[in-house]
C-alpha positions in Angstrom: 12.3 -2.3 11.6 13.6 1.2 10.3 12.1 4.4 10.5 10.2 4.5 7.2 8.7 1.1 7.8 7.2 2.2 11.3 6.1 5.1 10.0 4.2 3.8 7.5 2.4 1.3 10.2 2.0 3.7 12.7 0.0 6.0 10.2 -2.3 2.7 9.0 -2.8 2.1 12.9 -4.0 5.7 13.1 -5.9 5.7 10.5 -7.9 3.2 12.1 -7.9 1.1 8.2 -9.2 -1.9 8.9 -7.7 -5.2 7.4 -9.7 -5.6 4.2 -8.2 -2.4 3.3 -4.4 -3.0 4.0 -2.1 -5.5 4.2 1.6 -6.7 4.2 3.6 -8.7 1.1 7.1 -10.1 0.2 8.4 -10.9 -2.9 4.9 -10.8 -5.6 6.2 -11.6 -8.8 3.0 -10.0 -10.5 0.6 -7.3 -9.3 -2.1 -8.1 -12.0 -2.5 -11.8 -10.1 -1.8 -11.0 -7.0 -3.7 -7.4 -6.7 -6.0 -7.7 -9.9 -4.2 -3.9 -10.9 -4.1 -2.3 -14.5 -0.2 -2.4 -14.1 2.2 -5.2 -14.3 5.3 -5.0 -12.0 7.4 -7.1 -9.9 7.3 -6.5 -6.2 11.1 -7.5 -4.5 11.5 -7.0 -1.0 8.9 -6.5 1.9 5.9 -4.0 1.2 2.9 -2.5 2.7 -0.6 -1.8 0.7 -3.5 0.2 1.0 -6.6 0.3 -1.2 -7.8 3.9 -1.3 -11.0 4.9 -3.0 -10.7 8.1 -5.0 -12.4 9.7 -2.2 -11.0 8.9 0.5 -9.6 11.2 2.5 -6.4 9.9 5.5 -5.3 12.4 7.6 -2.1 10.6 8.3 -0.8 7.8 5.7 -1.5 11.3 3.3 1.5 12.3 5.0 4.0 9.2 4.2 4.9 9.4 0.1 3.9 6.0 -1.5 6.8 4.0 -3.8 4.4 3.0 -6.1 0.5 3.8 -6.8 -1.1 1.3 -9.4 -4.7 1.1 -10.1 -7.5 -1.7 -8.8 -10.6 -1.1 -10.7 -12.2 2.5 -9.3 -9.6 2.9 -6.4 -5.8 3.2 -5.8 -3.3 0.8 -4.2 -0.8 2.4 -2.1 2.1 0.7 -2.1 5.8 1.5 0.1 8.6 -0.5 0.0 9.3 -1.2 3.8 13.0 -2.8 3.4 
């Protein structure tokens, strides 16, 4: 695991985000089937999400930068590329 990867985890742990509002993925070849977002990419590699209403406030995964933020109905998914 590199540094970015666990850091991303360790601030979801701390968050205390439960598991309908995170998750782990490899290789999604479309975000609009797999996530239901406004945006249509291609997910390579090994990534970690998090669904984050507009106001939601995390003291700590607000601290780690997200790759990519696409849009899920009224709420953002995080995502960071973890390889």
């Amino acid at each position: 695991m590199n540094a970015f990867a666990f850091k991303v985890i360790d601030a979801i742990n701390r968050e205390g985000i439960g598991n309908e509002a995170w998750g782990l993925v490899e290789e999604v070849d479309d975000t609009v089937a797999y996530f239901g977002t406004r945006e249509e990419i291609e997910l390579k590699g090994q990534w970690a999400y998090v669904y984050a209403d507009k106001n939601d406030f995390f003291g700590y995964i607000d601290k780690v930068e997200p790759t990519r933020v696409l849009h899920v109905e009224d709420c953002q998914l995080l995502l960071y590329k973890l390889d």
